[in-house]
Structure formats: structure tokens, C-alpha cells
C-alpha positions in Angstrom: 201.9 125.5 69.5 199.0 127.8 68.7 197.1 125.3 67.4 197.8 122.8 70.3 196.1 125.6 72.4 192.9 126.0 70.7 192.1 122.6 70.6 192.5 122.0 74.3 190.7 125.3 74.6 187.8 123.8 73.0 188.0 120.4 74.5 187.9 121.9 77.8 184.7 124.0 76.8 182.9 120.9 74.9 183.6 119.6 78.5 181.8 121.7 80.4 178.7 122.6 78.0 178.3 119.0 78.4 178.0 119.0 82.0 175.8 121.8 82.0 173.1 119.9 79.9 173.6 117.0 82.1 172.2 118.7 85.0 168.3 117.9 86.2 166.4 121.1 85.8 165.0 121.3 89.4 168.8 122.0 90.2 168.9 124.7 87.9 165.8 126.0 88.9 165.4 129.4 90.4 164.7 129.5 94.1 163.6 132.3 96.0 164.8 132.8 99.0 163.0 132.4 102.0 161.4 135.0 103.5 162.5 134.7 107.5 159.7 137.1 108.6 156.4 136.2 106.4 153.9 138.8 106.5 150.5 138.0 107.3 148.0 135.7 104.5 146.2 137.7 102.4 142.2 137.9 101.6 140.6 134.3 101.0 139.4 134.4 97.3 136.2 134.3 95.9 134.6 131.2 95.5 134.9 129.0 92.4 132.1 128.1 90.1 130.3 125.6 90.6 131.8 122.2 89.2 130.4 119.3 86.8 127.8 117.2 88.0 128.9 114.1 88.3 127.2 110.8 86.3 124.2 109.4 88.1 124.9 106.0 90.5 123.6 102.5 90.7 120.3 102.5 92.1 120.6 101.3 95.9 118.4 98.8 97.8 116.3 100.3 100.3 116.1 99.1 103.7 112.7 100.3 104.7 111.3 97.2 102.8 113.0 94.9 105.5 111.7 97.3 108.3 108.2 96.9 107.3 108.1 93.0 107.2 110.1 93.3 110.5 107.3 95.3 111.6 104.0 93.0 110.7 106.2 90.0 111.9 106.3 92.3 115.1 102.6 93.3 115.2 101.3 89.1 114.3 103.7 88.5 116.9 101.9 90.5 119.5 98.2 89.8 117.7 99.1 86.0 118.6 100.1 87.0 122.5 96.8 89.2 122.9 94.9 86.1 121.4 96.8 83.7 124.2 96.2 86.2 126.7 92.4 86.0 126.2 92.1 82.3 126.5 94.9 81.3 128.7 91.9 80.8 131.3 89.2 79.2 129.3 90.0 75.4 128.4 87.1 75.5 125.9 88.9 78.2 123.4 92.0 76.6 123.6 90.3 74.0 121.1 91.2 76.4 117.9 94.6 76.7 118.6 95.7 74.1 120.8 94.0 70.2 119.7 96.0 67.7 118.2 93.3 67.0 115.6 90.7 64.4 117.0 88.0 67.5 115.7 89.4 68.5 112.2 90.1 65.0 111.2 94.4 65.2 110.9 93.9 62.5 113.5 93.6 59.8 110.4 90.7 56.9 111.7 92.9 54.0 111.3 95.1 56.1 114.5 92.1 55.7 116.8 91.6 52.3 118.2 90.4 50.7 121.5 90.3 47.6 123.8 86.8 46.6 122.9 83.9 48.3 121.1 80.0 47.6 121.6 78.8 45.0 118.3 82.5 44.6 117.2 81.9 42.3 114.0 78.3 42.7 113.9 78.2 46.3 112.3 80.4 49.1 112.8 78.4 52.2 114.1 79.8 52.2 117.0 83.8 52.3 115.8 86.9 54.2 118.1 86.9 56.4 114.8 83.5 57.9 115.5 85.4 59.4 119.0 85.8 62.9 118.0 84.7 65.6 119.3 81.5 67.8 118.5 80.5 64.4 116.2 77.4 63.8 115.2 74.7 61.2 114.8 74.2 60.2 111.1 73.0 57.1 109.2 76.1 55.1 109.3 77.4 55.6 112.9 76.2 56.6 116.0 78.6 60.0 116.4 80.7 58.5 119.4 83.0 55.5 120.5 80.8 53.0 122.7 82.7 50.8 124.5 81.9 46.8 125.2 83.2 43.2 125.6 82.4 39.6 125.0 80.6 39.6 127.9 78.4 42.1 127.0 77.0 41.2 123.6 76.4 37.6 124.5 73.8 39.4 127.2 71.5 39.7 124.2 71.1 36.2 124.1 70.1 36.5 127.7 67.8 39.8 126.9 66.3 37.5 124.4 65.5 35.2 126.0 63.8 37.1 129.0 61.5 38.2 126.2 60.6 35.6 124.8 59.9 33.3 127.8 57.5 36.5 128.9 55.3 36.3 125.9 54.2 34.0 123.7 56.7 34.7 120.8 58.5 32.4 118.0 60.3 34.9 117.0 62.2 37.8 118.3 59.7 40.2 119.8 61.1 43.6 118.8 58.3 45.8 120.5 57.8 44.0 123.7 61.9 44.2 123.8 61.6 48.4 122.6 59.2 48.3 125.2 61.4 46.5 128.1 64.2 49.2 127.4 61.8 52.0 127.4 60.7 51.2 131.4 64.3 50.4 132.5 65.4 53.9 131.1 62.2 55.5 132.6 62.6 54.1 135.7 66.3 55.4 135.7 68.0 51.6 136.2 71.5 52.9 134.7 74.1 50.6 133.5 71.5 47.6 132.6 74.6 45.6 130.4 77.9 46.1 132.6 80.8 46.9 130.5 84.3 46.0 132.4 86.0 49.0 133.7 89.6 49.3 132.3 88.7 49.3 128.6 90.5 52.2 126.7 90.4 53.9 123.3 93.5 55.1 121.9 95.1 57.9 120.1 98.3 57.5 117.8 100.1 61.2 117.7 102.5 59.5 115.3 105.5 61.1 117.2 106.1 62.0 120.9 104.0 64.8 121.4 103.5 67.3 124.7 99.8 66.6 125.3 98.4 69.2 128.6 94.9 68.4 129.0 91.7 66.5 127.3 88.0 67.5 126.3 85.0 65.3 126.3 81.6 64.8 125.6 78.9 62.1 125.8 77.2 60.0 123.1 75.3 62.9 121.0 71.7 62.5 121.0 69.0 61.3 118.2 67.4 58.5 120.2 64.5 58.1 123.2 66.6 55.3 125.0 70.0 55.6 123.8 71.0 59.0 124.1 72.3 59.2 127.6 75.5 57.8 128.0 78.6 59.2 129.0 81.6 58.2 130.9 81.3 59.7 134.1 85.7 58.9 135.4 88.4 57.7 133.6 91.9 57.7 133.9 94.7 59.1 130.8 98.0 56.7 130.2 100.4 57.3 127.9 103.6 55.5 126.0 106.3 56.2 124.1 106.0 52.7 122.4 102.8 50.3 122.7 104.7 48.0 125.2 105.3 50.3 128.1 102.9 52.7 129.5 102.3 54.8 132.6 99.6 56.6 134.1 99.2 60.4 135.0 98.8 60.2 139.0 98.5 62.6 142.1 100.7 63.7 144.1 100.1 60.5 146.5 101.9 58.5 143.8 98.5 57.1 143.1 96.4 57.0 139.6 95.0 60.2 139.2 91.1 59.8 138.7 89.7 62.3 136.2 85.8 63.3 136.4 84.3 63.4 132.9 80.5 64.4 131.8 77.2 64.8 133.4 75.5 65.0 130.2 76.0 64.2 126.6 76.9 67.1 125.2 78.7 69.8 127.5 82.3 69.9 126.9 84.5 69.3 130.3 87.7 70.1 130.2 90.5 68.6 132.7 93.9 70.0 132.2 96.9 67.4 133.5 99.0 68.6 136.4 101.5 68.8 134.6 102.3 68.4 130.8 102.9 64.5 129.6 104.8 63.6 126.6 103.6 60.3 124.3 103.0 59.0 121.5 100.4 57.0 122.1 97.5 58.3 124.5 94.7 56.1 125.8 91.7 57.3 128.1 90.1 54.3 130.6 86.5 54.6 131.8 86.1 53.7 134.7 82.4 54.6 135.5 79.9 55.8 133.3 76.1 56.6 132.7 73.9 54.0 131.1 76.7 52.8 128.7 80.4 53.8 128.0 80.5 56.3 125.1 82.6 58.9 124.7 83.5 62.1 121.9 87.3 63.4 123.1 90.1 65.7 122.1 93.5 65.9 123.3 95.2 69.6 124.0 98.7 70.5 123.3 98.9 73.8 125.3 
């Protein structure tokens, strides 16, 4: 029986030291008991040393580079207002900034034509392509777009003739005739060979373009009888397509009549009531002094 005892005895207490390692040591743990009336916190500490320094960073993008191109966009912005400002009232410096190329030549020659040019298939000094502004006389053209017809160079048959019947010539007197012009232009007869009203020369923008206003000049000068022509009126029409095209006109509904040069080189400037928007833009004399001849430049603003 004694021995029956002992080894439940130490059954029972292999039980229970089992049980006790069982146990999770935060239950086990000591715990103070809370104090219901805490006293007050004590002193704050001295600092702590100062700590590692940390590893350097990845270097950043600054953004004062995109301030300072915000600012010259800023200042050429308000450059380009001043510079608007100053010629907003004078047609003739609005030629810098505002032609659609008759000047600088991005108006190609083949875009230039007309109804009817003076000696058409007898030489070509005298071509729609010469029509651009501030052009000059040289050896192969005459510096300006000089209008004509049929009508008009079969008159030098009649010229000719007049000469020829006058004097005792077999062949073309070319002094008497030199001398014939001379008198007429002395004696101020203008417009000796009529030239139609109604013929045009045109401009091909390539693409409907806003177009505000045009600048002209006369035939540029080099010559004792030949150098004072000009168009004196003319009309502007424009066309999306070469088919359809309308005229600029009052505000009587009738065609507005524009007035051009009084001399052969002054630049007159008429701005268009309001802005027109073509493709193809053509300017019809109407009058003119001595002969239709004409330098020209189309605005855009």
C-alpha cells in the first residue's frame, strides 16, 4: 500500500510541475500594483547626445530653372505687347511684323498673277512677279507689275504709224517717237494708251488667310518718261476658291473704292473695315496716272 501511495504522490506532483512550465511568462510576471494616488512627474532629463548622421540623399531637381524660363517667356511676352503698342497706329511699321510676304519673297513668283500685263509675250519686264513692294528697277525688269490688254499693244501699230506718216521714215523712227513721248509727258497728257479698268493682279496665300489691310507704291523710278505711273483707285476682292469671289464694300452695300498713290514711291496704307479672310486676293485698278503700275503688300494685323 505504501508503495501505491508514493507513486500517486508523484504522479500528482509530475502533474502539476508540468502545468507550471506550461504557463506563458507574462502570467507569471510580477506586477506592481497600481498606485491609486500617483505623485507628481519627476524632473525632465538631460538631453541625449546627439545622434548619427544619416547617409546623404538623391540629389533633387530644382525648380527655379522652370521659374526662370517662365520668367523670359513672361518678359518676350510683354517685349512683344510694348512693340504692338508702339505701332498699333502706324500702318507703315506694321510691315515687319504683320505682311504676308509680297516684300521678303515667301510669296513664291509663280503665286502672283494678273488679268493682263503690258508686252505679255514680247518680253517679260513687266511680269505680276515684279509687284512687290520697295522693288526696284534693274536690268531685267522694270521693279513693278504694269498692267495692259490686247487693245493696248496693238496701239503701237497705231503710234507707229503716226510717226512714220509725219516724217519721211522707212524704218521705225526711234528718236522722232522718244521725241513724241517726251512732249506728251511734258505737256502733262496722262493716260496716252488706255488700259481697261477692271484688270487685277493676284495673290495666292496658299490657305485662307485673315488679310486687314494693303500697302502700295507706284512704278519706281529710273526713266525721263516712264517713271510716273501709279494706280490712283482700285478696289480688293477676295475668294476662298478661284471660282467665287466677293468684293470688300461700304456700308451702302456698295464696292468700297480704295484711294491709292499720288506718287511713285510713298507708301499708302488703307486698312479694310473690317478683317477679310481668302485665299486668293486680287487688287483692280480702276484709275491710274499715266499707266497702271503698281508695287503692293497685303497685312495680316
Amino acid at each position: 500500500m505504501n508503495i501505491i501511495w508514493l507513486f500517486l504522490t508523484f504522479c500528482y506532483l509530475l502533474h502539476n510541475i508540468r502545468e507550471i512550465k506550461s504557463q506563458q511568462p507574462e502570467e507569471i510576471c510580477f506586477r506592481p500594483p497600481t498606485n491609486p494616488n500617483p505623485g507628481r512627474p519627476g524632473k525632465r532629463g538631460p538631453p541625449g547626445g546627439k545622434g548619427v548622421k544619416g547617409d546623404v540623399g538623391p540629389t533633387g531637381q530644382c525648380v527655379c530653372d522652370g521659374m526662370s524660363q517662365l520668367r523670359q517667356e513672361i518678359q518676350q511676352l510683354n517685349h512683344e505687347i510694348q512693340s504692338l503698342k508702339q505701332f498699333q497706329h502706324s500702318h507703315t511699321d506694321k510691315l515687319p511684323h504683320c505682311s504676308v510676304g509680297m516684300k521678303d519673297r515667301r510669296v513664291r513668283d509663280e503665286d502672283i498673277t494678273a488679268s493682263a500685263t503690258y508686252d505679255s509675250g514680247i518680253n517679260t519686264y513687266y511680269l505680276p512677279q515684279y509687284a512687290r513692294l520697295d522693288n526696284v528697277l534693274t536690268g531685267a525688269h522694270v521693279g513693278a507689275w504694269v498692267s495692259g490688254n490686247r487693245e493696248y499693244n496693238e496701239l503701237w501699230l497705231y503710234v507707229y504709224l503716226y510717226v512714220c506718216l509725219n516724217t519721211t521714215c522707212t524704218s521705225f523712227n526711234f528718236k522722232r517717237f522718244g521725241r513724241f513721248l517726251q512732249v506728251t509727258a511734258h505737256n502733262n497728257i496722262n493716260n496716252i494708251f488706255v488700259v481697261s479698268a477692271g484688270n487685277w493682279i493676284q495673290v495666292d496665300l496658299k490657305s485662307p488667310t485673315l488679310i486687314t489691310g494693303v500697302v502700295t507704291q507706284g512704278r519706281p523710278g529710273g526713266h525721263i518718261v516712264w517713271d510716273q505711273q501709279w494706280v490712283t483707285s482700285y478696289k480688293i476682292a477676295y475668294g476662298i476658291n478661284q471660282t467665287s469671289f466677293q468684293t470688300i464694300q461700304n456700308s451702302d452695300g456698295n464696292d468700297l473704292i480704295f484711294q491709292g498713290n499720288t506718287d511713285k514711291n510713298t507708301k499708302v496704307t488703307n486698312m479694310f473695315p473690317a478683317p477679310i479672310i481668302g485665299r486668293y486676293v486680287r487688287l483692280i485698278h480702276i484709275t491710274y496716272n499715266r499707266y497702271a503700275a503698281i508695287r503692293l503688300e497685303y497685312l495680316t494685323c
